[in-house]
N, CA and C atoms as an extended XYZ file, in Angstrom:
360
Properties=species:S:1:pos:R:3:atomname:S:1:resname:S:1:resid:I:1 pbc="F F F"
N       -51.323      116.482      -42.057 N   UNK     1
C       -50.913      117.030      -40.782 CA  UNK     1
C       -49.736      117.970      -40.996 C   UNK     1
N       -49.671      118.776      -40.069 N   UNK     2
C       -48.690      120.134      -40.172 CA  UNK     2
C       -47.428      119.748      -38.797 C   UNK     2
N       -46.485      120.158      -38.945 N   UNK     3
C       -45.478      120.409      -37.717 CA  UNK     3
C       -46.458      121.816      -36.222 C   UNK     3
N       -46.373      120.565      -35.236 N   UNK     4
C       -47.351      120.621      -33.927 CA  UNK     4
C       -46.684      121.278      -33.014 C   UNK     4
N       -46.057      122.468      -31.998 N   UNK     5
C       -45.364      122.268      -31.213 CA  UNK     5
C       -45.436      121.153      -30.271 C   UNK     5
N       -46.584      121.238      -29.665 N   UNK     6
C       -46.720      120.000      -28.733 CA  UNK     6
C       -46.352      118.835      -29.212 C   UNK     6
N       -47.052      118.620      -30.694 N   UNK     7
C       -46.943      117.077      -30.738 CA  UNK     7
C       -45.064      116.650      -31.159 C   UNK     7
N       -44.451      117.701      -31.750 N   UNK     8
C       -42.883      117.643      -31.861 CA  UNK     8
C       -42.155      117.746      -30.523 C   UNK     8
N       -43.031      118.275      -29.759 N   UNK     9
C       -42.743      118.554      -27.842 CA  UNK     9
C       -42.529      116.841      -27.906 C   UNK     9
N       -43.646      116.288      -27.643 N   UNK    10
C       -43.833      114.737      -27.154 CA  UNK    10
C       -43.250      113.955      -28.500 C   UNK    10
N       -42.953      113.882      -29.624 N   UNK    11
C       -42.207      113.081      -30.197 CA  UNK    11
C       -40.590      113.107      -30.017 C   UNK    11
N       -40.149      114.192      -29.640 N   UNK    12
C       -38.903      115.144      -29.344 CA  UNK    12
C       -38.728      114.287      -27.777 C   UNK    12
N       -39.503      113.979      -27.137 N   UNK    13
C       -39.336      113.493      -25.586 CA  UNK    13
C       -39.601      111.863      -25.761 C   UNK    13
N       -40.139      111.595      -26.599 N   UNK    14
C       -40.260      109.951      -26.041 CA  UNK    14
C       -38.860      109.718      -27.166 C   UNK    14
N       -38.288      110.059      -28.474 N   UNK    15
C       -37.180      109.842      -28.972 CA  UNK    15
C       -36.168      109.989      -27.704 C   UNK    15
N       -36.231      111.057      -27.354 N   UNK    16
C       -34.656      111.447      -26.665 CA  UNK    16
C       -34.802      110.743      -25.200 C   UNK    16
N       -35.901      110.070      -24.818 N   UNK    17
C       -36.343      109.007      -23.826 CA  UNK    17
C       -36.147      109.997      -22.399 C   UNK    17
N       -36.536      111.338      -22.798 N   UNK    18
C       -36.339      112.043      -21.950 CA  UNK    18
C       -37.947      112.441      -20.740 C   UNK    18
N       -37.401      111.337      -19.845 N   UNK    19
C       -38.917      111.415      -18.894 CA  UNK    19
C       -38.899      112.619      -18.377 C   UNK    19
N       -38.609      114.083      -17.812 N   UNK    20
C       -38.594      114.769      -17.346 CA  UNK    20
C       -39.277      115.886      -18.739 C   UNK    20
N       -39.070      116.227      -19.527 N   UNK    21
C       -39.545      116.497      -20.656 CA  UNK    21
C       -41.129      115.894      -20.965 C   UNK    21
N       -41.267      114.419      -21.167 N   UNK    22
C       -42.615      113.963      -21.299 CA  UNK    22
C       -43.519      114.475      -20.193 C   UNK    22
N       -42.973      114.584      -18.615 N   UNK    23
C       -43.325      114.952      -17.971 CA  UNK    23
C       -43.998      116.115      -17.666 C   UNK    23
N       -43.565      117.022      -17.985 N   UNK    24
C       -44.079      118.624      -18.006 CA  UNK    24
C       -45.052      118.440      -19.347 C   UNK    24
N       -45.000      117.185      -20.112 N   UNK    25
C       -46.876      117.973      -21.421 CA  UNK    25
C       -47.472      117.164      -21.024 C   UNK    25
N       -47.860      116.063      -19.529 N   UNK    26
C       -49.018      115.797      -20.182 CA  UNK    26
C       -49.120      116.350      -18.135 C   UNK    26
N       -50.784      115.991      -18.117 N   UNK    27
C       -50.828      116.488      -16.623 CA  UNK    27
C       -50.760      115.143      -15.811 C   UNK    27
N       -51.123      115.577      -14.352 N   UNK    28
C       -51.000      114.862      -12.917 CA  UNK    28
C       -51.964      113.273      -13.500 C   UNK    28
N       -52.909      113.829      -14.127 N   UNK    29
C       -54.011      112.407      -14.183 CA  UNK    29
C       -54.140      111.813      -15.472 C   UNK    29
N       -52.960      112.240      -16.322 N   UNK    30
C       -53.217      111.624      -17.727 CA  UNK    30
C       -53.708      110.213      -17.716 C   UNK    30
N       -54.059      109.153      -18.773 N   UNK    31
C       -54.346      108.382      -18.903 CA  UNK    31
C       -54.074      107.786      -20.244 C   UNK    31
N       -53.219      106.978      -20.421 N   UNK    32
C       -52.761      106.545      -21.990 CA  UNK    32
C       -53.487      104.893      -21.896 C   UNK    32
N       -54.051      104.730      -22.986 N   UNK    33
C       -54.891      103.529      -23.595 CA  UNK    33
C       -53.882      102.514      -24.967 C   UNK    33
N       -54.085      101.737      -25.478 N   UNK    34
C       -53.648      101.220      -26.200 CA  UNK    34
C       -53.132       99.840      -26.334 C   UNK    34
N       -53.942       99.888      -28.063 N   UNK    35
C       -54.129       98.113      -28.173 CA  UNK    35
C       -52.918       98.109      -29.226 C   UNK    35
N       -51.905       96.921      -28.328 N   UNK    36
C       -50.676       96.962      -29.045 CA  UNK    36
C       -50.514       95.559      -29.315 C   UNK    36
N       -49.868       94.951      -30.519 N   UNK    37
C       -49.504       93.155      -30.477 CA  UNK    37
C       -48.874       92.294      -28.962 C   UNK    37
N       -48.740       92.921      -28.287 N   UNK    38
C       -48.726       92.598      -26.758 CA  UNK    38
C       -49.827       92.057      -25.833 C   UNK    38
N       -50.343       92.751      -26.779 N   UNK    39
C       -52.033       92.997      -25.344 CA  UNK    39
C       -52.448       94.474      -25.396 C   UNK    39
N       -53.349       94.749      -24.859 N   UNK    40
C       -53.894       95.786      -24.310 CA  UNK    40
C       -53.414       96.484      -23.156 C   UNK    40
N       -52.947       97.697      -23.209 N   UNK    41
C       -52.716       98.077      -21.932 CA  UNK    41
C       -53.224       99.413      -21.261 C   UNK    41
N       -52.992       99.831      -20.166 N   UNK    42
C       -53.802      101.444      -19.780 CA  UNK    42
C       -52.969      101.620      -18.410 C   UNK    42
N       -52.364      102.393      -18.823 N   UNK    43
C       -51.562      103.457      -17.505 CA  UNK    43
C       -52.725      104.997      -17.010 C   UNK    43
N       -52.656      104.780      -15.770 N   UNK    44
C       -52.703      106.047      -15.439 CA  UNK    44
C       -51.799      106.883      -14.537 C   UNK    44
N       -52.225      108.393      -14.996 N   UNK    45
C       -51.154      109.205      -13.986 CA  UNK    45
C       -49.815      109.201      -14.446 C   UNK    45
N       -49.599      110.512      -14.296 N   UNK    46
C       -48.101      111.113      -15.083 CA  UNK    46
C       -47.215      110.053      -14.916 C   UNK    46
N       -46.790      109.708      -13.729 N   UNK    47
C       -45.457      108.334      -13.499 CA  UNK    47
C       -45.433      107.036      -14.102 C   UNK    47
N       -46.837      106.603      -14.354 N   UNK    48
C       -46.777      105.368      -14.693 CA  UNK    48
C       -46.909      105.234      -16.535 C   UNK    48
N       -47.392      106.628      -16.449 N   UNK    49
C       -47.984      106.820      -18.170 CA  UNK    49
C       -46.230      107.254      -18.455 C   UNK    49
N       -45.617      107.894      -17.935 N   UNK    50
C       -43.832      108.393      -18.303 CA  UNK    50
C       -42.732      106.920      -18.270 C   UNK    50
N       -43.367      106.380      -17.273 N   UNK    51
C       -42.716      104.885      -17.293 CA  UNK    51
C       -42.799      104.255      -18.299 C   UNK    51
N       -44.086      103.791      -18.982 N   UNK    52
C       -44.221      102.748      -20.113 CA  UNK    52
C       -43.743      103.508      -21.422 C   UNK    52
N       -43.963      104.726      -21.396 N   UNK    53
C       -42.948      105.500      -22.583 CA  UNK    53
C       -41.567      105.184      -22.601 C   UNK    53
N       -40.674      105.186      -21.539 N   UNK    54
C       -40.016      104.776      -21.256 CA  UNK    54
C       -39.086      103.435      -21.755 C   UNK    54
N       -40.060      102.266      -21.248 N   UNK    55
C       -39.574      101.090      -20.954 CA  UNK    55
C       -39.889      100.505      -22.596 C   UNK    55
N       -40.915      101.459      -23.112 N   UNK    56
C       -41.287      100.704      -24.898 CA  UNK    56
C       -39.373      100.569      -25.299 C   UNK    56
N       -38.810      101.694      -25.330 N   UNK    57
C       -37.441      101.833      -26.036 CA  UNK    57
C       -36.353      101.862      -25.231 C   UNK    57
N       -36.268      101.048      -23.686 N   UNK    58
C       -35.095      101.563      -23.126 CA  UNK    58
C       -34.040      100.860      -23.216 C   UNK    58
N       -34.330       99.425      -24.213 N   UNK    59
C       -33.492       98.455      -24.384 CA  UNK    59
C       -32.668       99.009      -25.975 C   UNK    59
N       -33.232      100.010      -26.624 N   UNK    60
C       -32.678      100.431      -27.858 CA  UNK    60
C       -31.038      101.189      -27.968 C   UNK    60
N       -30.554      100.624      -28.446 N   UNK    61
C       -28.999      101.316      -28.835 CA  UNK    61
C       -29.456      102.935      -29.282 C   UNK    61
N       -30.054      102.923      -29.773 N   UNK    62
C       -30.494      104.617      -30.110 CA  UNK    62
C       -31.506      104.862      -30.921 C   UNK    62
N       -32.757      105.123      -30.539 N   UNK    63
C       -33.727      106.048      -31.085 CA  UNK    63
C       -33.649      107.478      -31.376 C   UNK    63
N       -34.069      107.489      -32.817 N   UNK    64
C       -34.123      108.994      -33.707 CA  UNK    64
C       -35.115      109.463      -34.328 C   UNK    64
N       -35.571      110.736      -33.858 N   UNK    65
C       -36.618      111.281      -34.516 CA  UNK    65
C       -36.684      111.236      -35.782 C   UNK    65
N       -37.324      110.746      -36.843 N   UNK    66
C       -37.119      111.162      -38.436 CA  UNK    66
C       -38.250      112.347      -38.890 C   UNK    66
N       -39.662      112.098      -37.956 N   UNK    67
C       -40.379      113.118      -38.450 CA  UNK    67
C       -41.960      113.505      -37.383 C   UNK    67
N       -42.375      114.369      -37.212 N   UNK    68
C       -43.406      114.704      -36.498 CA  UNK    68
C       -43.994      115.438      -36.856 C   UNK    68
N       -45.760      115.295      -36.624 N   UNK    69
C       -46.836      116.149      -36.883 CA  UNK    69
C       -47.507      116.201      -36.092 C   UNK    69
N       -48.769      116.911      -36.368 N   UNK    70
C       -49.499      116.922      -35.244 CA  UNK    70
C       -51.159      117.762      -35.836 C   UNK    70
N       -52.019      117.718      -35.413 N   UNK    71
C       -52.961      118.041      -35.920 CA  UNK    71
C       -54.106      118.661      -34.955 C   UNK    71
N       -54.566      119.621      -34.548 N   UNK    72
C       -55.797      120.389      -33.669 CA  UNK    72
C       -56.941      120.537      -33.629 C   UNK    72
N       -57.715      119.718      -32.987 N   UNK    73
C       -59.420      119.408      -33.624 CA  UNK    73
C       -60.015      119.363      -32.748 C   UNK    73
N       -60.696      120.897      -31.840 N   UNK    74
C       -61.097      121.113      -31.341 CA  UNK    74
C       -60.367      120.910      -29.843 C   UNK    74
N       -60.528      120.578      -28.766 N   UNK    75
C       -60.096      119.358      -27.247 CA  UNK    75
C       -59.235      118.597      -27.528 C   UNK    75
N       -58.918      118.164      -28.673 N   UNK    76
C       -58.013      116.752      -29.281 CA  UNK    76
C       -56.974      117.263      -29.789 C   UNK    76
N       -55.525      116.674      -29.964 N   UNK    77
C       -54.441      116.932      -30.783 CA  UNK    77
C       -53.910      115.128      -31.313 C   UNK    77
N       -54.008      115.132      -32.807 N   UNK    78
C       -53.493      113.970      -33.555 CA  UNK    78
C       -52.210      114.167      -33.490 C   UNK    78
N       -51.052      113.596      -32.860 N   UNK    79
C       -49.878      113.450      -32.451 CA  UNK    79
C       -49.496      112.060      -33.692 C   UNK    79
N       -48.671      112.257      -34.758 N   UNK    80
C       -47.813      111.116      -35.577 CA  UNK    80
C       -46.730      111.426      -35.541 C   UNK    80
N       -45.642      110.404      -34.814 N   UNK    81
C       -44.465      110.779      -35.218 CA  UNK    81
C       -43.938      109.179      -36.226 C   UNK    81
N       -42.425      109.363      -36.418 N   UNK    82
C       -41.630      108.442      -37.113 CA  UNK    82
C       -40.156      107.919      -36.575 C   UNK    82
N       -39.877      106.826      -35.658 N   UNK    83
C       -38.780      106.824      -34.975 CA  UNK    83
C       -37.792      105.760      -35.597 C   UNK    83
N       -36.967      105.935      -35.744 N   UNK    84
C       -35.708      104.742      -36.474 CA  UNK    84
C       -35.047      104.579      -35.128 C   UNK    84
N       -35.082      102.928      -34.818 N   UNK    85
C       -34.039      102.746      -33.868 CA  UNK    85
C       -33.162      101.207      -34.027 C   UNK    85
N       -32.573      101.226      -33.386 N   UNK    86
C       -31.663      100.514      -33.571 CA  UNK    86
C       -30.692       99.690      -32.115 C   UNK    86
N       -30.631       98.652      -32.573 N   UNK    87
C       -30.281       97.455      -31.163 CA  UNK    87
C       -29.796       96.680      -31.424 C   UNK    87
N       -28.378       96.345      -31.103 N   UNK    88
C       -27.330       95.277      -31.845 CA  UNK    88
C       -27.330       94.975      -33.459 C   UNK    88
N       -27.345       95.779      -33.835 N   UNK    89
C       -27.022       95.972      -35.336 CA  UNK    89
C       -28.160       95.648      -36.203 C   UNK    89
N       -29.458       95.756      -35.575 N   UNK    90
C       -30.530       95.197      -36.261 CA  UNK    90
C       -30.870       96.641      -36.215 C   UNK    90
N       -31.777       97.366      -37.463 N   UNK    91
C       -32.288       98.586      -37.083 CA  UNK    91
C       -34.037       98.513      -37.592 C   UNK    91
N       -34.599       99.332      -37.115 N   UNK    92
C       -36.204       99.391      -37.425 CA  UNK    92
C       -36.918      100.929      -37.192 C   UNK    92
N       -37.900      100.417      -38.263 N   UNK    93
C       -39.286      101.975      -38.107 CA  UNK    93
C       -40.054      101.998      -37.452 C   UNK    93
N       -40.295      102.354      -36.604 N   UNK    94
C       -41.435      102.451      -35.825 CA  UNK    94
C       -42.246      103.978      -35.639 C   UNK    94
N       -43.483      103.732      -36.174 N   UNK    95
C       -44.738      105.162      -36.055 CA  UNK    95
C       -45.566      104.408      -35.057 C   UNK    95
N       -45.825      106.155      -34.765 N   UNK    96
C       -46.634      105.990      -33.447 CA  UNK    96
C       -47.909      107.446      -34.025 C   UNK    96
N       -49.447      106.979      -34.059 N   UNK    97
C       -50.513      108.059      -34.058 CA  UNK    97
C       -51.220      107.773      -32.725 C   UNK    97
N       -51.395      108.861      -32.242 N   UNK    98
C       -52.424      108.878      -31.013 CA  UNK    98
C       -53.324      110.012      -31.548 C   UNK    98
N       -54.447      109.738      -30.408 N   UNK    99
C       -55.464      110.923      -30.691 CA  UNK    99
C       -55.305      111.404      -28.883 C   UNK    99
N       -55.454      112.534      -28.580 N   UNK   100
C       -54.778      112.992      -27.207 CA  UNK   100
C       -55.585      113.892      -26.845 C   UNK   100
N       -56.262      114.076      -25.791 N   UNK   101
C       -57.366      115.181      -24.935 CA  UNK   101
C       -56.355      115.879      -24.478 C   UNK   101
N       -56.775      117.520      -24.686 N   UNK   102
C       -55.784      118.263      -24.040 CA  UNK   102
C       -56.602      118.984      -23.040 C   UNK   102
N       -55.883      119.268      -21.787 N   UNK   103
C       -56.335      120.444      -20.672 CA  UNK   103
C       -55.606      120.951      -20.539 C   UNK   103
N       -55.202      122.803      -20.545 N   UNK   104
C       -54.367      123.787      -20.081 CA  UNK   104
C       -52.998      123.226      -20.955 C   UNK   104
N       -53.425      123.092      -21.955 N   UNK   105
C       -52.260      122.879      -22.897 CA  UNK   105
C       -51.377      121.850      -22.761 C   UNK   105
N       -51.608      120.580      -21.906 N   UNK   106
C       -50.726      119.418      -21.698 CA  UNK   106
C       -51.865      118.242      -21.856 C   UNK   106
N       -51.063      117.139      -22.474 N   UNK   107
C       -52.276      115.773      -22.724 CA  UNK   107
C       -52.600      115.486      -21.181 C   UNK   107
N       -53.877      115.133      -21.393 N   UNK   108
C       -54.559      114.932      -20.329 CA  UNK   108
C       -55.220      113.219      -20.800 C   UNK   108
N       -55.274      112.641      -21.897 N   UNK   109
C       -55.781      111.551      -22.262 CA  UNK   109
C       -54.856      111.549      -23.413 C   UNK   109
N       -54.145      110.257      -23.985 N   UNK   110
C       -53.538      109.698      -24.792 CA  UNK   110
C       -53.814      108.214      -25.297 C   UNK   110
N       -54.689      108.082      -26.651 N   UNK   111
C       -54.965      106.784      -26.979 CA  UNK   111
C       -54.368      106.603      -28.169 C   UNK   111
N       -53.447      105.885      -28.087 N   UNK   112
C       -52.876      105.433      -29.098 CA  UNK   112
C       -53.048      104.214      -29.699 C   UNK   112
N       -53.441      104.817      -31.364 N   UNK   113
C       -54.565      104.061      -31.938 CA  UNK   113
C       -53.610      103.077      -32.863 C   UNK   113
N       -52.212      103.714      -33.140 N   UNK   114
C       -51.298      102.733      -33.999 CA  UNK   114
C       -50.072      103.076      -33.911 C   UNK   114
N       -49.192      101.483      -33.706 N   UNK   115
C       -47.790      101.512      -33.485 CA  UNK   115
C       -47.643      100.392      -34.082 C   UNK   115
N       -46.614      100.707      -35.504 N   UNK   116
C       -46.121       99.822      -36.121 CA  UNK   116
C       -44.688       99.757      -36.293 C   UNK   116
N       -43.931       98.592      -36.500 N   UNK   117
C       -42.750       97.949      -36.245 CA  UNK   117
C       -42.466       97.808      -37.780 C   UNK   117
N       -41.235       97.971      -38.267 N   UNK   118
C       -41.027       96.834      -39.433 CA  UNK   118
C       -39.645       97.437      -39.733 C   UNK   118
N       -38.996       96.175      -39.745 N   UNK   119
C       -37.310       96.425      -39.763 CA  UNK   119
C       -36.398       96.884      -41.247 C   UNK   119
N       -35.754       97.610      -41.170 N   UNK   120
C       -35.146       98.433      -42.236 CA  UNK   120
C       -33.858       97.430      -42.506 C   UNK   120
């Protein structure tokens, strides 16, 4: 994978936990999927899909971008980023790959196929 604008757009916005930012790439009816050690879950629609982005890291002392790609295949963009964060002195890695439907240049579908944890 190569450096994405978009997909450094949306790794650049869920690091800096900036909902107004996530907001403007994906559209009105997005839909994010994903089977996480939690459970399964599925948001739809910009607010609720900007919320759970959100609420994954809002308990974190500080999340940092370390690295983003992104990949263009046809309708689809492979979005991987790499986030280091950190919460009462414990710190951790966490990657995130989705595969993402695009319309008019903003995700319109986001399934994120892997999010892994493991503490540094």
């Amino acid at each position: 994978m190569n450096p994405h604008p978009l997909a450094t757009a949306i790794a650049a916005a869920v690091a800096g936990r900036d909902s107004i930012q996530l907001a403007t790439a994906v559209t009105d009816t997005v839909r994010l999927r994903a089977l996480l050690p939690g459970g399964p879950i599925e948001e739809h629609g910009r607010d609720a899909v900007v919320a759970r982005f959100g609420r994954w890291f809002a308990d974190m002392d500080s999340v940092d971008l370390v690295e983003s790609a992104g990949e263009a295949v046809a309708d689809r963009l492979l979005i991987h980023y790499r986030l280091d964060l950190a919460q009462r002195g414990s710190r951790w890695a966490c990657t995130q790959t989705s595969v993402c439907k695009l319309a008019g240049g903003r995700l319109a579908t986001i399934d994120l196929l892997c999010s892994g944890f493991r503490e540094i």
